[in-house]
Structures are given as structure tokens and as C-alpha cells.
C-alpha positions as CSV (number, residue, x, y, z in Angstrom):
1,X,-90.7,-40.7,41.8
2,X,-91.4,-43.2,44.4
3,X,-91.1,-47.2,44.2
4,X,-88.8,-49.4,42.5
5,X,-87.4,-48.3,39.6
6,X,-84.7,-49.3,36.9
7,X,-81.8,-47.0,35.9
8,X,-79.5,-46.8,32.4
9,X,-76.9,-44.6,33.0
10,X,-74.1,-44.2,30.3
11,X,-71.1,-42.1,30.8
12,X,-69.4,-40.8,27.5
13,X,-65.6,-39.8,27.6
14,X,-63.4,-37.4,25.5
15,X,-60.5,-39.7,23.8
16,X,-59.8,-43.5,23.3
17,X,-59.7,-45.9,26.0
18,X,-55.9,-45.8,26.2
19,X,-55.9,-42.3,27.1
20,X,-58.1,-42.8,30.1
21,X,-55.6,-44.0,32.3
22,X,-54.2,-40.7,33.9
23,X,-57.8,-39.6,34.1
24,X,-58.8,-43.0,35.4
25,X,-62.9,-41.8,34.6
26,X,-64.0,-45.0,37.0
27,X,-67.8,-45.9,36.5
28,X,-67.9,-47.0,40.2
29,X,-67.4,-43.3,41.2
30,X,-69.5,-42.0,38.5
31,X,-72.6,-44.8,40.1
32,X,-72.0,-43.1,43.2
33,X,-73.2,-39.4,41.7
34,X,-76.6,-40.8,41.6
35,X,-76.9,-39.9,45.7
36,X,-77.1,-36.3,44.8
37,X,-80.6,-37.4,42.7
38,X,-82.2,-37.7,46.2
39,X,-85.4,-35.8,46.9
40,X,-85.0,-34.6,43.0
41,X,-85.2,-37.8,40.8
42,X,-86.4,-40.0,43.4
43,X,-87.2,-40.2,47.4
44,X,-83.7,-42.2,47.9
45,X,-81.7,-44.2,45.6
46,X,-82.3,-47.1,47.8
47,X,-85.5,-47.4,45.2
48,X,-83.0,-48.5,42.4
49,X,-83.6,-51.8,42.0
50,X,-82.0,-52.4,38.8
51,X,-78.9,-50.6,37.3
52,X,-77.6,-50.3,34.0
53,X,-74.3,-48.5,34.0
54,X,-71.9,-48.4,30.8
55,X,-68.7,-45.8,29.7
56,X,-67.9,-45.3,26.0
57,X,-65.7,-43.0,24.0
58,X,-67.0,-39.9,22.0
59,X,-66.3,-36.6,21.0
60,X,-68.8,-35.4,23.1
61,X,-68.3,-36.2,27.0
62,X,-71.4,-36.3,28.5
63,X,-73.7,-38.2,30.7
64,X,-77.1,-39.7,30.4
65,X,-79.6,-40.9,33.0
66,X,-83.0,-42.5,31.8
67,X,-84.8,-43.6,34.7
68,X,-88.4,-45.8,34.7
69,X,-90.9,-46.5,37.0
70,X,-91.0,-50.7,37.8
């Protein structure tokens, strides 16, 4: 993709909150994974120009990106 574009990113953990604290699973390092989208996603992440990024508990860990053109 190439201009601006808008990015929801939602990180799902194994467990309740109160057992994330030894595996600390901090959404400011998980944001950073999005450099390795370069020349895949997107030309550079520098084209995000809005972020959504939230962390939730569920039986299933996973993570979702949903990106749109601006």
C-alpha cells in the first residue's frame, strides 16, 4: 500500500489481566512489530497516520491487524 493509512491492531492474551504481570505482554512492544510490515503491508510505517492499538484477554492469544487506505 502506499499513502496514509489507519491501523486497528488488537493483541489477545492467554489468562486474566492479573496473570500478565510475569509475562508483562506490553502493547508498546507489540506496536513496534509493525516495522517488520515494511515493503509487505506498506512502503514504511511512517505512512501510519492513525493507530488503533488495544490488548484483551481470551482463550485464544492471537493478534489482528486490519489496515485501510486514508
Amino acid at each position: 500500500l502506499r499513502g496514509p493509512l489507519r491501523v486497528i491492531l488488537t493483541a489477545l492474551f492467554e489468562g486474566p489481566r492479573d496473570k500478565w504481570l510475569p509475562s508483562k505482554p506490553d502493547l508498546a512492544n507489540i506496536i513496534k512489530m509493525l516495522d517488520s510490515l515494511n515493503g509487505i503491508v506498506w512502503v514504511d510505517d511512517c505512512q501510519i497516520c492513525e493507530l488503533i492499538a488495544s490488548k484483551f484477554n481470551d482463550k485464544t492469544p492471537r493478534l489482528t491487524i486490519v489496515v485501510h487506505e486514508l
